[in-house]
Steps between C-alpha positions, in 0.01 A plus 500: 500500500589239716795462712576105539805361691729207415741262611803374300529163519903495367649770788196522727419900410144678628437766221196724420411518100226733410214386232264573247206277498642389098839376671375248714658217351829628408801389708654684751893526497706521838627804539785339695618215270241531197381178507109424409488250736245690736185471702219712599500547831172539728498854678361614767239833478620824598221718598397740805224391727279670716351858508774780500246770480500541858851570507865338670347133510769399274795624757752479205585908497406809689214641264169521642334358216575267189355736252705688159618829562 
């Protein structure tokens, strides 16, 4: 299910709605001021890049590797 994000175009709100591939074309309420009035915004890709097999390339914590526990 896909995550899309949205702009209202009444107060200006960025808010996440989650969807099932049948809800496409329904409108998305503010959550702010309820309005309908909103866009679908363009977002950018959050991923991880690179090989983290070889362990602390990423430098974001102290493990030695990326791997599950």
């Amino acid at each position: 299910m896909p995550i899309y994000e949205f702009e209202c175009s009444k107060c200006k709100n960025v808010f996440e709605a989650l969807f099932t591939s049948r809800d496409d074309k329904v409108k998305v309420a503010c959550p702010v001021c309820n309005s309908k009035r909103t866009k679908k915004l363009m977002s950018t890709f959050g991923g991880k890049f690179g090989n983290a097999s070889s362990g602390g390339g990423c430098n974001t914590c102290a493990a030695t590797s990326c791997g599950t526990t």
